[in-house]
SETOR-194051 format. One record per residue (C-alpha): residue in three letters; x, y negated, z negated. Coordinates in nm, 3 decimals, always signed. Last residue first. Layout:
// SETOR-194051
<Ala <X Y Z>>,
...
This chain:
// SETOR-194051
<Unk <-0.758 -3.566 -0.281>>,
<Unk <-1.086 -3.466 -0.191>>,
<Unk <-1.184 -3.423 +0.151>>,
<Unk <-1.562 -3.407 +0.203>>,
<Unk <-1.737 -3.327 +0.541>>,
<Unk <-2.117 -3.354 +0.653>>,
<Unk <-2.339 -3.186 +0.852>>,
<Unk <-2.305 -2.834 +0.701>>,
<Unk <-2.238 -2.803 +0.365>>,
<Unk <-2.430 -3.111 +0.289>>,
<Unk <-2.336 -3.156 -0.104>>,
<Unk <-2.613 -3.232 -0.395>>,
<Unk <-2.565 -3.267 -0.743>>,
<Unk <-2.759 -3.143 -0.994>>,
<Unk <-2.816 -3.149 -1.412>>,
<Unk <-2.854 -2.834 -1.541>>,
<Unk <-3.086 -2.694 -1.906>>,
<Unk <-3.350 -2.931 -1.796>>,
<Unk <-3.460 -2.677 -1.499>>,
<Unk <-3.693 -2.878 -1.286>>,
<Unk <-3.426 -2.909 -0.999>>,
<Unk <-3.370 -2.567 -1.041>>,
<Unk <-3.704 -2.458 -1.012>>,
<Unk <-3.743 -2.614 -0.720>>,
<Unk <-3.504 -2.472 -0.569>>,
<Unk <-3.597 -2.088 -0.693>>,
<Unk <-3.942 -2.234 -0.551>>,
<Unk <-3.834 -2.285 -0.172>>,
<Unk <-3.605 -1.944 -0.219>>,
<Unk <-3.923 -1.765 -0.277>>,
<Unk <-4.095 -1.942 -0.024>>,
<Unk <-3.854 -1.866 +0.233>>,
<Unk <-3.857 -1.485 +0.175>>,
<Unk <-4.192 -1.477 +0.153>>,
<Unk <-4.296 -1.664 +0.476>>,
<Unk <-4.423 -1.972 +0.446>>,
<Unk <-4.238 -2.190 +0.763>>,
<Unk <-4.461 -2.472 +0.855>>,
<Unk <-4.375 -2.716 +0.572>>,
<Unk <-4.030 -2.685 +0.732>>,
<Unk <-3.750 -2.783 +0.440>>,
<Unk <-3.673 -2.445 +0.314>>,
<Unk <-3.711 -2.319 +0.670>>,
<Unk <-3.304 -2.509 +0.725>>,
<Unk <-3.163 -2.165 +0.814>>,
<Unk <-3.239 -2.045 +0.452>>,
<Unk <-3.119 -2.374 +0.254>>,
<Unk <-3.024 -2.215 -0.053>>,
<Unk <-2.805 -1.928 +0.115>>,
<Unk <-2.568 -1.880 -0.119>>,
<Unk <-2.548 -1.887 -0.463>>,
<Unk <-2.203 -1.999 -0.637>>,
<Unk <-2.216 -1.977 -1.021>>,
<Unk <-1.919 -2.165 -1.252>>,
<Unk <-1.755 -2.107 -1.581>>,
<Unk <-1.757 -2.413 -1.840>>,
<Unk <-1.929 -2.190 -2.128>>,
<Unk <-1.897 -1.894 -1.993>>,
<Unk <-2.101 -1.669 -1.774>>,
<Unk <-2.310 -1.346 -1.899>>,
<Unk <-2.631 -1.515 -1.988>>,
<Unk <-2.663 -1.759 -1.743>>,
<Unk <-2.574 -1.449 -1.496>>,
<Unk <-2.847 -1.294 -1.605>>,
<Unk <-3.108 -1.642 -1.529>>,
<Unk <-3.004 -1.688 -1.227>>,
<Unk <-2.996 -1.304 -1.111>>,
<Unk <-3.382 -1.309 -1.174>>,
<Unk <-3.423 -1.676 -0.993>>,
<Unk <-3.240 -1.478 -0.678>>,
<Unk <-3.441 -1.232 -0.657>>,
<Unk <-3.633 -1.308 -0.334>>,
<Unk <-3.302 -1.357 -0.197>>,
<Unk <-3.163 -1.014 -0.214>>,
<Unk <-2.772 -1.042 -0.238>>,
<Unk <-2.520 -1.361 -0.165>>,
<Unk <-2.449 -1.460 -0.546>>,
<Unk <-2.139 -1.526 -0.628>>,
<Unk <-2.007 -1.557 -1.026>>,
<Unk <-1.719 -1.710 -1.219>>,
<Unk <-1.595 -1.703 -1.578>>,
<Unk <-1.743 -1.406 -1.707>>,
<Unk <-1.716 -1.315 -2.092>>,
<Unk <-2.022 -1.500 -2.210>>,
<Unk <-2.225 -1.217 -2.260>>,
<Unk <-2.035 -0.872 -2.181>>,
<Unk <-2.189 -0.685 -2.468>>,
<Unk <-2.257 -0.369 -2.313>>,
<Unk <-2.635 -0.459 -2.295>>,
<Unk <-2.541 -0.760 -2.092>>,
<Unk <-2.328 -0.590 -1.839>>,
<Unk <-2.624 -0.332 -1.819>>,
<Unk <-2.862 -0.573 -1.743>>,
<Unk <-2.620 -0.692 -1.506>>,
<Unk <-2.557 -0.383 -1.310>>,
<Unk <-2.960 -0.352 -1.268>>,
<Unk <-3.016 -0.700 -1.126>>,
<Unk <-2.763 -0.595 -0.849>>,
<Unk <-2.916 -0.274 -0.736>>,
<Unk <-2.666 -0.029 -0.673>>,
<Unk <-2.329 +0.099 -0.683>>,
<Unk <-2.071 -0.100 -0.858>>,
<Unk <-1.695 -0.191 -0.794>>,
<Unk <-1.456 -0.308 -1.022>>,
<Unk <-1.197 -0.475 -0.847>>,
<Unk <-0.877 -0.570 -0.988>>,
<Unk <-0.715 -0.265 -0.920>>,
<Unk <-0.800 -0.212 -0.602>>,
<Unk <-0.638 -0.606 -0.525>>,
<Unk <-0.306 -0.390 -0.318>>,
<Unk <-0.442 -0.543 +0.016>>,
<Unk <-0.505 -0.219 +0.212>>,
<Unk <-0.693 -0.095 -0.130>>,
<Unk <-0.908 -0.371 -0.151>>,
<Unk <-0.927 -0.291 +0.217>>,
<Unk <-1.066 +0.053 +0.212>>,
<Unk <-1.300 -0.056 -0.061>>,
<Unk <-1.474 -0.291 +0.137>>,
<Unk <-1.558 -0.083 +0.401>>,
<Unk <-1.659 +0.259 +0.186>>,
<Unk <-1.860 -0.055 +0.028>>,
<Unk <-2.035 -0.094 +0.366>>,
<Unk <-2.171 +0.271 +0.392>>,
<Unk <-2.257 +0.244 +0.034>>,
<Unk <-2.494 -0.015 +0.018>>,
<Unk <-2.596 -0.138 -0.326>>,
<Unk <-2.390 -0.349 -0.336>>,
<Unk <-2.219 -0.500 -0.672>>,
<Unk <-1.874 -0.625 -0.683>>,
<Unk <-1.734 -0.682 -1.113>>,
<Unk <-1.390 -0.897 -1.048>>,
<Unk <-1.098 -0.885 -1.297>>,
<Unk <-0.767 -1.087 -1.311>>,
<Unk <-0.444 -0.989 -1.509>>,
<Unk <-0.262 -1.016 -1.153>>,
<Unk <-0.449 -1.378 -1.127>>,
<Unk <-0.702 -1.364 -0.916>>,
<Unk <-0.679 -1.574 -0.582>>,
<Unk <-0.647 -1.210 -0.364>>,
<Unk <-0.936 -1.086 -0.586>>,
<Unk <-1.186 -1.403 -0.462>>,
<Unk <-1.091 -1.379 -0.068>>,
<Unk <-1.147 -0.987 -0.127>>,
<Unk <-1.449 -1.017 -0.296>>,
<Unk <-1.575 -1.269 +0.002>>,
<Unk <-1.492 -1.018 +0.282>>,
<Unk <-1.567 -0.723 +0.054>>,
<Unk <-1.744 -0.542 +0.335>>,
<Unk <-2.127 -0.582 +0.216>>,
<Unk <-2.081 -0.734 -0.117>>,
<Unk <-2.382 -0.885 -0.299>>,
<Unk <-2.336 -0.999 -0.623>>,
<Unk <-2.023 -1.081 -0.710>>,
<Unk <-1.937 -1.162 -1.074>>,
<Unk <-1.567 -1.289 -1.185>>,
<Unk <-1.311 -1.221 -1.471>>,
<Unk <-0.961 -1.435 -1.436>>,
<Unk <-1.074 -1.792 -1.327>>,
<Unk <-0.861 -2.081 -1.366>>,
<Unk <-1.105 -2.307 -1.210>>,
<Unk <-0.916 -2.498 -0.977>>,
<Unk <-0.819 -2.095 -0.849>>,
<Unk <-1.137 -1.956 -0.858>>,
<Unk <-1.285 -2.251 -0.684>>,
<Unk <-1.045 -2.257 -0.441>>,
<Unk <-1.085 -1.865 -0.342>>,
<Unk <-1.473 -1.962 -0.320>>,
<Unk <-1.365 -2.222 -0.077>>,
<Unk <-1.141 -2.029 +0.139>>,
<Unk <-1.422 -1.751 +0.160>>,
<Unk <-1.620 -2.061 +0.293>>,
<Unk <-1.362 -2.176 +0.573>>,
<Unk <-1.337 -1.764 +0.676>>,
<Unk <-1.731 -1.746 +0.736>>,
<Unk <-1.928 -1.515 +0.502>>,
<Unk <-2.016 -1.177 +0.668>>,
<Unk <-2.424 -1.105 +0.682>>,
<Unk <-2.364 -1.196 +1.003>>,
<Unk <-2.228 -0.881 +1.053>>,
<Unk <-2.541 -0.690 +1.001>>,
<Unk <-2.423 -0.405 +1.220>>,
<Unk <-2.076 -0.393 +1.251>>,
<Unk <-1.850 -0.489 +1.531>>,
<Unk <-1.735 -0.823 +1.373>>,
<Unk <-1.656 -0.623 +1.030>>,
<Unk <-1.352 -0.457 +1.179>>,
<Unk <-1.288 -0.836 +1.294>>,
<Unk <-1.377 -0.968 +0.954>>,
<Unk <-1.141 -0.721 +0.798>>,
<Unk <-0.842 -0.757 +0.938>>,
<Unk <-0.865 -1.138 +0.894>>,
<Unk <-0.883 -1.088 +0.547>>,
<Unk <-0.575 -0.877 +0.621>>,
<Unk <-0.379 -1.110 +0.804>>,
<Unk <-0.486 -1.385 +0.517>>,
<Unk <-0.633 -1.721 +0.637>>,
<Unk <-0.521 -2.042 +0.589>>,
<Unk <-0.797 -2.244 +0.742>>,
<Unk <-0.724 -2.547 +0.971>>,
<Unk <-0.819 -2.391 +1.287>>,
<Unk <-1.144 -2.273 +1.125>>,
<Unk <-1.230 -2.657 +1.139>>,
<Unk <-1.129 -2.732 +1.495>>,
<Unk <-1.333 -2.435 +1.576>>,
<Unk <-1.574 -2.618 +1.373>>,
<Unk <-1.519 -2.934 +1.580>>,
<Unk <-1.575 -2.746 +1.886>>,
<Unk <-1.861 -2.576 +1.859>>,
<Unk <-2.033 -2.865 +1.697>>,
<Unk <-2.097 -3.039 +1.382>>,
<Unk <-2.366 -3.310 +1.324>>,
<Unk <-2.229 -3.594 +1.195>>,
<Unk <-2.281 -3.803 +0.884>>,
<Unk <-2.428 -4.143 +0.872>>,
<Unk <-2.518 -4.350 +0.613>>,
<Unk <-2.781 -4.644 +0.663>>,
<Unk <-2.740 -4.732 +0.330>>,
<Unk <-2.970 -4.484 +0.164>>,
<Unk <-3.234 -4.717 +0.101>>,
<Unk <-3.248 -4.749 +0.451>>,
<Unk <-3.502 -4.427 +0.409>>,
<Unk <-3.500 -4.169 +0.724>>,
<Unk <-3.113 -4.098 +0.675>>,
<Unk <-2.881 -4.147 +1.002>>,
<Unk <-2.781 -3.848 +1.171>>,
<Unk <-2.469 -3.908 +1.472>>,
<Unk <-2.421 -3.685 +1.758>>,
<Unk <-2.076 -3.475 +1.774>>,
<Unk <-1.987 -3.483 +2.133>>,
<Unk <-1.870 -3.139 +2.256>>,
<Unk <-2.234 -3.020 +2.319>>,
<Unk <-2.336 -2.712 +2.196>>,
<Unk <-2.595 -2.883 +1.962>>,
<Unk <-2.587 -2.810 +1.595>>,
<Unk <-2.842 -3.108 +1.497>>,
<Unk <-3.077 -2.880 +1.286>>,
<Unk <-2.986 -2.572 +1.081>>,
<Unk <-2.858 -2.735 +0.744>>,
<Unk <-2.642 -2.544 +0.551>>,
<Unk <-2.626 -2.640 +0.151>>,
<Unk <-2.370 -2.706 -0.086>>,
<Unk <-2.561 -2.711 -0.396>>,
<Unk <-2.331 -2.870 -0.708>>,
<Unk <-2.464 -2.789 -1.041>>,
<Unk <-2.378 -2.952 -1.400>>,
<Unk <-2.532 -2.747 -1.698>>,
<Unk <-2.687 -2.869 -2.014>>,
<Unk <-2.833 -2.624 -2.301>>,
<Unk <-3.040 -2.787 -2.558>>,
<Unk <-3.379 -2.889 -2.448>>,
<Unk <-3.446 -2.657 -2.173>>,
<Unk <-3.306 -2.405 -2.449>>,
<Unk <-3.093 -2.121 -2.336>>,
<Unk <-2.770 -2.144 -2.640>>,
<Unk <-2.569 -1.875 -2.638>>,
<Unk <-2.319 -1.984 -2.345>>,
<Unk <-2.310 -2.318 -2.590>>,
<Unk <-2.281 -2.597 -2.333>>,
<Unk <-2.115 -2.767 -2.028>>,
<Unk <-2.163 -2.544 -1.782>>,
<Unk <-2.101 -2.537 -1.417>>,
<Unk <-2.310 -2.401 -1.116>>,
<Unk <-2.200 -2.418 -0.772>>,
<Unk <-2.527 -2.359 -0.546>>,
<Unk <-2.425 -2.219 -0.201>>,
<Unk <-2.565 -2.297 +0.207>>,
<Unk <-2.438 -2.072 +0.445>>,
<Unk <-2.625 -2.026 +0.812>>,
<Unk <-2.594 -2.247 +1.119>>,
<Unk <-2.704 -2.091 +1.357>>,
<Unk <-2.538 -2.007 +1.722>>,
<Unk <-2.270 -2.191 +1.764>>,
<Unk <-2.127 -2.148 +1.366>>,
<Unk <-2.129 -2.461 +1.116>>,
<Unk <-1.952 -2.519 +0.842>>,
<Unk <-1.818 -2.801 +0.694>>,
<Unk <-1.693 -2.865 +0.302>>,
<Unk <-1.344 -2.992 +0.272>>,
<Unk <-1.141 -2.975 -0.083>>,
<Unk <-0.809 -3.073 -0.092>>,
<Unk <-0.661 -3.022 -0.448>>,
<Unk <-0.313 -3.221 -0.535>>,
<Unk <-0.031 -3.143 -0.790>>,
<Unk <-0.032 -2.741 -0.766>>,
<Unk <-0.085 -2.713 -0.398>>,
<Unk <-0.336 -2.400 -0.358>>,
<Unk <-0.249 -2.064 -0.257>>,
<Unk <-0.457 -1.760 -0.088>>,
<Unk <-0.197 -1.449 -0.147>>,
<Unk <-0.033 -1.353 +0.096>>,
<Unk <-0.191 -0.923 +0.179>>,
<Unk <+0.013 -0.697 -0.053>>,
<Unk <+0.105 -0.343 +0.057>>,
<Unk <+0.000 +0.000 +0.000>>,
């Protein structure tokens, strides 16, 4: 076995860009959880939480190589414009994305597979890896595997003493995933578990794990995704952070039209958020605008 490079960050300075956008759909959108309170404490009233939803937007992504402008409805907003991003400035984008050979490896295995758009993109596994590393994260949560793009980009930042629980409840994809955890020496970081997701972390819970997690992904069943919410709530630190993708669903979240179950059930975990006393939010454009901060 051999070592993939490991996914580094400058020690003085932290550049952090948020863009995505594919040719065909634009897809990812992520919730970035962090908390400021007791881990024990779950009251509305009591507990406070700071939240950062990156969020995919599906409109605007036009094939042509301009990169049209959006201006907000309301002037109240200043008249800001952000772009719209295209083929080529995301290819532009993925250009500029240090990406593992093996992680690399693995998407185009993963390429050929059926459901592989089910595969985060390399520019967000770079930004989960960032987040584990500004963090200082050594025991993490993913929920929702497939081929261990993601859990791979997330292992390869942990520290050697670092942990990672993967659930998926797929096994034909986790025979994937586990070939290159072991390709890329992280096996022993990773432990891996079959099956439903809200199961494992009942069980996490009942084995005393509360609190002991410092980072957790969510990209599994949508329609459960206030259920995971609330476990992971109880099995993250105090100052540890949640990622859930895919709060934006293709952009139907925001179509009045759109009321399928799937879409409604992310609609209200949304709303439920921004209800939720026990987190304050803050919103980021994943996909039509981009952040560098220095």
């Amino acid at each position: 076995m051999h070592s993939a490079p490991p996914l580094s960050l400058p020690r003085m300075a932290t550049s952090f860009t948020i863009s995505r956008c594919s040719a065909s759909a634009c897809q990812r959108a992520v919730v970035f959880l962090s908390r400021t309170q007791r881990c024990h404490s779950f009251s509305p009233r009591t507990a406070k939480f700071r939240f950062l939803k990156l969020n995919h937007l599906t409109r605007n992504c036009s094939s042509s190589p301009k990169a049209p402008f959006i201006v907000a409805d309301d002037e109240k907003y200043g008249n800001k414009q952000v772009i719209s991003i295209t083929p080529r400035l995301y290819d532009y984008i993925l250009g500029n994305v240090r990406e593992p050979q093996i992680l690399r490896q693995l998407r185009e295995e993963t390429a050929n597979m059926r459901g592989s758009q089910m595969q985060v993109s390399p520019d967000q596994a770079q930004l989960l890896a960032m987040l584990v590393q500004i963090l200082g994260a050594e025991r993490c949560i993913e929920l929702g595997v497939y081929t261990g793009y993601s859990s791979l980009a997330i292992a390869l930042a942990l520290p050697e003493s670092g942990c990672l629980v993967a659930c998926e409840r797929d096994a034909r994809s986790l025979e994937v995933a586990k070939k290159y955890y072991a390709l890329a020496g992280v096996s022993d970081k990773i432990i891996v578990k079959h099956g439903l997701a809200a199961d494992a972390l009942k069980s996490m819970i009942l084995n005393g794990e509360a609190c002991s997690y410092d980072f957790a992904f969510v990209d599994a069943e949508k329609k459960m995704n206030q259920e995971y919410f609330e476990l992971l709530l109880q099995l993250v630190r105090v100052g540890g952070v949640i990622v859930i993708d895919n709060v934006l669903w293709h952009g139907k979240v925001a179509d009045p039209l759109v009321n399928d179950a799937k879409t409604v059930s992310i609609r209200n975990f949304n709303r439920s958020l921004m209800e939720d006393n026990r987190v304050s939010i803050s919103m980021m454009l994943k996909m039509l605008a981009s952040e560098t901060c220095l």
